[in-house]
N, CA, C and O atoms as CSV, one atom per row, in Angstrom:
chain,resi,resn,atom,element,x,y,z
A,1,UNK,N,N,-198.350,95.975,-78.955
A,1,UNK,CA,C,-199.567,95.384,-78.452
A,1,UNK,C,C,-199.197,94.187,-77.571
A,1,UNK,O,O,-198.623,93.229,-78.089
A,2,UNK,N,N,-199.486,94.191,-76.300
A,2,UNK,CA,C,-198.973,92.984,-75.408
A,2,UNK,C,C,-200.074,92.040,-75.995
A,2,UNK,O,O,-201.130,92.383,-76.528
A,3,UNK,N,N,-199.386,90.208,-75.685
A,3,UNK,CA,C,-199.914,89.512,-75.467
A,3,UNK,C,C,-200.870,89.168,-74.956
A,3,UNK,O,O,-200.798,89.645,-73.823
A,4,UNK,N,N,-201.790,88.613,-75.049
A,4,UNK,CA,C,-203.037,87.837,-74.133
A,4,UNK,C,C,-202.165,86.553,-73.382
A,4,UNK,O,O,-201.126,86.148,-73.903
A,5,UNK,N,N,-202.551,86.114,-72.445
A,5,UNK,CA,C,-202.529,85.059,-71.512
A,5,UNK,C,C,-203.005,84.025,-72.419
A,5,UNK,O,O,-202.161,83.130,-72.465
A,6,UNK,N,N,-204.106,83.755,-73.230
A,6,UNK,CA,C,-204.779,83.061,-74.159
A,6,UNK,C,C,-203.792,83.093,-75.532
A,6,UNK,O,O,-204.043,82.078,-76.182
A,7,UNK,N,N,-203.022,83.701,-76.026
A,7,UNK,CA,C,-202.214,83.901,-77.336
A,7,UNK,C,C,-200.811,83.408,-76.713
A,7,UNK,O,O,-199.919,82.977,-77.443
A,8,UNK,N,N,-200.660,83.514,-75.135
A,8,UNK,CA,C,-199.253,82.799,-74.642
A,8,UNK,C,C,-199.270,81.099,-74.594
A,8,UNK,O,O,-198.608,80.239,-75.177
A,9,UNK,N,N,-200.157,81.070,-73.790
A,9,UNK,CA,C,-200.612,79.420,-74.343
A,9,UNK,C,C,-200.628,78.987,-75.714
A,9,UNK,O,O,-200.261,77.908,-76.179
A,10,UNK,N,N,-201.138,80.053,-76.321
A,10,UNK,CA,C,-201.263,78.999,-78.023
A,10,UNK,C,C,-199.724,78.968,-77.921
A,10,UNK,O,O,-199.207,77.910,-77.563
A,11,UNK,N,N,-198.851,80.160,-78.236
A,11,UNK,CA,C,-197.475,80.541,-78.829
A,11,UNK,C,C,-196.678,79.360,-77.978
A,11,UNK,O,O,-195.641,78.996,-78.532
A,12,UNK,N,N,-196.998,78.688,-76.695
A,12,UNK,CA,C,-196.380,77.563,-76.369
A,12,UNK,C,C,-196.304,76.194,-76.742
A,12,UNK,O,O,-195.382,75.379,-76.694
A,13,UNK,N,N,-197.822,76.108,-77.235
A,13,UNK,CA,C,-198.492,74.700,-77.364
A,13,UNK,C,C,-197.634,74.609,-78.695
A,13,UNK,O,O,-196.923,73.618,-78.862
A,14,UNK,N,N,-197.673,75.432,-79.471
A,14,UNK,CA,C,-196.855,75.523,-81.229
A,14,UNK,C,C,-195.163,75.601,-80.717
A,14,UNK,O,O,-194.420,75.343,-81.663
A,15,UNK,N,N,-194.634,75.817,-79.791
A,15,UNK,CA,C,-193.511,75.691,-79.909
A,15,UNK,C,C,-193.067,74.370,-79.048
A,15,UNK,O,O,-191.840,74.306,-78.962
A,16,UNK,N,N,-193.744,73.317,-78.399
A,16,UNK,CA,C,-193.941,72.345,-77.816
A,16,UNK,C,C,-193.889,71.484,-79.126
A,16,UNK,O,O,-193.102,70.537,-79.134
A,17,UNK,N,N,-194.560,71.698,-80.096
A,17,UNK,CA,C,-194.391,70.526,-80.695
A,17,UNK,C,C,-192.971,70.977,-82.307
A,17,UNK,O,O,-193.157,70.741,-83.500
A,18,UNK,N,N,-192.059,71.455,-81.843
A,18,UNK,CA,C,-190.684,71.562,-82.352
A,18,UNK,C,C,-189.703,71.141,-81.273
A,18,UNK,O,O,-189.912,71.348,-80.078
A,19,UNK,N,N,-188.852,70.666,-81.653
A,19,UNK,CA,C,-187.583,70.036,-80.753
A,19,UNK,C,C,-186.693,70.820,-81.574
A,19,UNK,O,O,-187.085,71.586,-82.454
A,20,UNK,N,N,-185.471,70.610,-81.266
A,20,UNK,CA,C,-184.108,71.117,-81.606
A,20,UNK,C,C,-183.858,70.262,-82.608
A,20,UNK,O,O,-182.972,70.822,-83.254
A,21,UNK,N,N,-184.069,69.407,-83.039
A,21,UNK,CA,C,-183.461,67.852,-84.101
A,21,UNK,C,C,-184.379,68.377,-84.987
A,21,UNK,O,O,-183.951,68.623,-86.114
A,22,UNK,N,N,-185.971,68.693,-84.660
A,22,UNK,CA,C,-186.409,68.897,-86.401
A,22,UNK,C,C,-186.017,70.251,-86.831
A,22,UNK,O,O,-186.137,70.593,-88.007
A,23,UNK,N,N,-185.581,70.983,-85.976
A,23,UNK,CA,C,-184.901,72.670,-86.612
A,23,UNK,C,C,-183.561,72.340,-87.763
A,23,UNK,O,O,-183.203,72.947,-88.772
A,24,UNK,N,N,-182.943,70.866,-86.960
A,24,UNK,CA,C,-181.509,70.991,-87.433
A,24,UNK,C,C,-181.884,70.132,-88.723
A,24,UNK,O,O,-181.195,70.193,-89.741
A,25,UNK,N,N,-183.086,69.279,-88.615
A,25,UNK,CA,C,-183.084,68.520,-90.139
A,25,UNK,C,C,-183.937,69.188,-90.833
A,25,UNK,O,O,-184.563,68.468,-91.612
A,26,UNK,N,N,-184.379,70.952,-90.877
A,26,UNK,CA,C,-185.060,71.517,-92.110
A,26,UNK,C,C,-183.763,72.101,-91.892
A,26,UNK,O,O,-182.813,71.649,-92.530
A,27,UNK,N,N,-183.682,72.552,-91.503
A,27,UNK,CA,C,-181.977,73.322,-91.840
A,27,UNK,C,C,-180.960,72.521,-92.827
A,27,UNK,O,O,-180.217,73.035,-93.663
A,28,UNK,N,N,-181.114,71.051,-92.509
A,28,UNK,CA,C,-180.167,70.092,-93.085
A,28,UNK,C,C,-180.753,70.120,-94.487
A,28,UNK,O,O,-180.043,70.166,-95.492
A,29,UNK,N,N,-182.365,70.084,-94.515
A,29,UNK,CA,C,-182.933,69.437,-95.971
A,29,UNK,C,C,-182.494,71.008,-96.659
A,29,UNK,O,O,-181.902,70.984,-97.739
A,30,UNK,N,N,-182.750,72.151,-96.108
A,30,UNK,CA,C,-182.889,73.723,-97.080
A,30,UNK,C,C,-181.218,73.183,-97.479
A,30,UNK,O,O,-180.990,72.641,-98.561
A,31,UNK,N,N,-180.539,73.333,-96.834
A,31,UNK,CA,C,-178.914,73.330,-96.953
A,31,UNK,C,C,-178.596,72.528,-98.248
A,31,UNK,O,O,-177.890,73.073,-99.096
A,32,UNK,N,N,-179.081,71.235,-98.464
A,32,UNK,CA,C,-179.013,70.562,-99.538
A,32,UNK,C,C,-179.811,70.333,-100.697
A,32,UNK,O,O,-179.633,69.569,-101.645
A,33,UNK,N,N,-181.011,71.394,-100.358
A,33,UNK,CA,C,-181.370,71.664,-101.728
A,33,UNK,C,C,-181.018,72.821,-102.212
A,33,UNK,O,O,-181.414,73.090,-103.347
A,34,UNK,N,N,-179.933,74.099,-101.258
A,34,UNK,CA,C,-179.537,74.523,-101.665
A,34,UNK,C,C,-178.363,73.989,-102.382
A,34,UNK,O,O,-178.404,73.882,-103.608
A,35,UNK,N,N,-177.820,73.810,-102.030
A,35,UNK,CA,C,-176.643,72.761,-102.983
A,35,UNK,C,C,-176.811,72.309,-104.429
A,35,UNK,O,O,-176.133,72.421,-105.450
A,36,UNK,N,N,-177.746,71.866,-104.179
A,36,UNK,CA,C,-178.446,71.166,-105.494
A,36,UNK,C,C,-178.636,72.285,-106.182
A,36,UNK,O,O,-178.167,72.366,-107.317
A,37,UNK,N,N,-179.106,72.975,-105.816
A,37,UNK,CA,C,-179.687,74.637,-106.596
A,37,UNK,C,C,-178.239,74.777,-107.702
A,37,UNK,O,O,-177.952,74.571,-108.881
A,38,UNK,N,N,-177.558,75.301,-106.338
A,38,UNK,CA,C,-176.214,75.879,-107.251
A,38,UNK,C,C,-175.391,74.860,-108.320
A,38,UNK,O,O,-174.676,75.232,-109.251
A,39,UNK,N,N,-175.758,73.170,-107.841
A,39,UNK,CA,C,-174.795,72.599,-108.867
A,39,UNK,C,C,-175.391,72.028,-110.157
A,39,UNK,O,O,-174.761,71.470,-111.055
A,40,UNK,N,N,-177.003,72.308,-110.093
A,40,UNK,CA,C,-177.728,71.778,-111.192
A,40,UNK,C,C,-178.495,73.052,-111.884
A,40,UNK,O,O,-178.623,73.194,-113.100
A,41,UNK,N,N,-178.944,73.885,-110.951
A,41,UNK,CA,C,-179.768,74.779,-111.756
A,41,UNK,C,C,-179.027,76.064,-112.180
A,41,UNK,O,O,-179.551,76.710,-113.087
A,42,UNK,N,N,-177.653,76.607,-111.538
A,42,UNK,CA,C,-176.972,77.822,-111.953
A,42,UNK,C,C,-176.194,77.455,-113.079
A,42,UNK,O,O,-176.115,78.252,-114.014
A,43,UNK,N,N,-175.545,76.250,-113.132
A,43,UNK,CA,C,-174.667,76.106,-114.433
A,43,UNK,C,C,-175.624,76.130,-115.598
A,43,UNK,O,O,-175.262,76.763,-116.590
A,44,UNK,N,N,-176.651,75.602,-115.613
A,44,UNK,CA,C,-177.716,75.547,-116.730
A,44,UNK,C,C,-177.742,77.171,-116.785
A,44,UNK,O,O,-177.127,77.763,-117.672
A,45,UNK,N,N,-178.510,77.882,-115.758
A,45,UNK,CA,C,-178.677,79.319,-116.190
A,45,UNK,C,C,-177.259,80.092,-117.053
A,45,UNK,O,O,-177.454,80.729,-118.088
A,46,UNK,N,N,-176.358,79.984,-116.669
A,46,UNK,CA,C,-175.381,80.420,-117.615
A,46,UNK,C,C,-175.080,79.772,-118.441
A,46,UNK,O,O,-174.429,80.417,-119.262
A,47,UNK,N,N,-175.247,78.404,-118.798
A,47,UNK,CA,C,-175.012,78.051,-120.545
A,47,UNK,C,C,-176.461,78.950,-120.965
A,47,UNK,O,O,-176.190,80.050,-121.448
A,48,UNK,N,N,-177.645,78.707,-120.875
A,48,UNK,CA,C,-179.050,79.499,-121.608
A,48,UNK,C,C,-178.417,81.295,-121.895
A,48,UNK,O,O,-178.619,82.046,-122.849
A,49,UNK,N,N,-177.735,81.469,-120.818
A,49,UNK,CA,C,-177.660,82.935,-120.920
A,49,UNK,C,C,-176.678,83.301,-121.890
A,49,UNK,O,O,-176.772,84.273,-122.640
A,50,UNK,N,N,-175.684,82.445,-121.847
A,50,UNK,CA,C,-174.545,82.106,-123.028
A,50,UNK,C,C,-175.273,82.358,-124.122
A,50,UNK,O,O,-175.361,83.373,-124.812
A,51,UNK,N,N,-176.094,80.674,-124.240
A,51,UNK,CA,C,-176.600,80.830,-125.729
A,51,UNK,C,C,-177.594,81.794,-126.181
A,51,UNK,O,O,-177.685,81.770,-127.408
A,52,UNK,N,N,-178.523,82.800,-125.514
A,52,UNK,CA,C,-178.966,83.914,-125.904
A,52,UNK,C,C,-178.049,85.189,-126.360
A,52,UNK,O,O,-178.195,85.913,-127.345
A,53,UNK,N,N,-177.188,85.228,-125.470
A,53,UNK,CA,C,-176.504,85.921,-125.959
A,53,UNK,C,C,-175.678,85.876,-127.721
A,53,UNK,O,O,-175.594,86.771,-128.562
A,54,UNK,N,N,-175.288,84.746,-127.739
A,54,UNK,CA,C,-174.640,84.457,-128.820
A,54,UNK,C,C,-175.853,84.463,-130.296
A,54,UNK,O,O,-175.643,84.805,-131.460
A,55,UNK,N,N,-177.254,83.883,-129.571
A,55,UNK,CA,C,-178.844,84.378,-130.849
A,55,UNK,C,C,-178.495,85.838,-130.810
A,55,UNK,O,O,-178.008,86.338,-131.824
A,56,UNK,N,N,-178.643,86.380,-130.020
A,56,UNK,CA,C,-178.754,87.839,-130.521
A,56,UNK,C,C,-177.639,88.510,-131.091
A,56,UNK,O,O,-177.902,89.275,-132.018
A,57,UNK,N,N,-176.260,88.375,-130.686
A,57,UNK,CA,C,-174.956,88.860,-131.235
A,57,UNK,C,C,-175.606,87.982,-132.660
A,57,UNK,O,O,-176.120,88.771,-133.454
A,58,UNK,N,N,-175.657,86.817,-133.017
A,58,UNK,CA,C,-176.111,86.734,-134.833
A,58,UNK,C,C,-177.579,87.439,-135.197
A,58,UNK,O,O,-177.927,87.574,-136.370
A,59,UNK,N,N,-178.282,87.811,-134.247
A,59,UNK,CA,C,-179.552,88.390,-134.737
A,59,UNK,C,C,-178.976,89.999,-135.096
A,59,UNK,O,O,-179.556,90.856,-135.762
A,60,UNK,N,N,-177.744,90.081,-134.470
A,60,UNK,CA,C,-177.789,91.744,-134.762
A,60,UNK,C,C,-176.692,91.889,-136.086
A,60,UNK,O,O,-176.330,92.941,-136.612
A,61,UNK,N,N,-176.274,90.445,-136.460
A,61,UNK,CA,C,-175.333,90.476,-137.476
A,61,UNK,C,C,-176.159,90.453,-138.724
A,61,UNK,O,O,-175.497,90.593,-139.752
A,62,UNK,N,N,-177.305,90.325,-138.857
A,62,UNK,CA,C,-177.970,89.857,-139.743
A,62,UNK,C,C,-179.035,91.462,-140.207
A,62,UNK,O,O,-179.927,91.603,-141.044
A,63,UNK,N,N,-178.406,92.448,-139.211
A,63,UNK,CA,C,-179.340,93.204,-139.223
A,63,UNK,C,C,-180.524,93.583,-138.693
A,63,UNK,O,O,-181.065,94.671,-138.890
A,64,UNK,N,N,-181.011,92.532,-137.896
A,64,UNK,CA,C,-182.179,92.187,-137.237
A,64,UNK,C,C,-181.971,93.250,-136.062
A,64,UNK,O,O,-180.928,93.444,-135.438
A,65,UNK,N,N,-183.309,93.950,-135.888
A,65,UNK,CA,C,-183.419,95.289,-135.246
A,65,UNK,C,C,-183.532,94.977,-133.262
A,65,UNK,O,O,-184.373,95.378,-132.458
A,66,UNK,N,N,-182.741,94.428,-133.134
A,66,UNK,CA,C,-182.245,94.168,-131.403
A,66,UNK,C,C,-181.318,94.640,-130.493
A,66,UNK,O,O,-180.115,94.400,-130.591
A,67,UNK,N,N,-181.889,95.396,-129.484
A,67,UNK,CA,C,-180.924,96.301,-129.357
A,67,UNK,C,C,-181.060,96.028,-127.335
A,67,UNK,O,O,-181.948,96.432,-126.585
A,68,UNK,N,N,-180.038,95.362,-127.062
A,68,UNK,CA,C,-179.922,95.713,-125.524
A,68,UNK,C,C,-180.854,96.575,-124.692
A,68,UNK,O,O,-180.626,96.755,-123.495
């Protein structure tokens, strides 16, 4: 479906108000909360996953009906 002349203007006026510097500082902010992701929230997910694992290896020692 081509463009309108009227939808080219908008698609300019919205890219007029981005520069190259605020691309590179959401890029900068995603980048370091990815970071953060991996050094605060993944180590936690594998101790939790640890310690479930280890409830259920004693839930299944006990007899307790849990099954993968």
């Amino acid at each position: 479906m081509p463009v309108t002349h009227e939808q080219d203007v908008e698609i300019k006026e919205v890219h007029k108000d981005f520069n190259t510097e605020d691309i590179r500082e959401a890029v900068k902010s995603a980048s370091e909360i990815i970071r953060n992701l991996e050094k605060e929230v993944v180590p936690e997910l594998i101790e939790l996953g640890r310690q479930f694992r280890e409830l259920m290896e004693r839930l299944a020692g006990t007899g307790t009906a849990y099954r993968e």
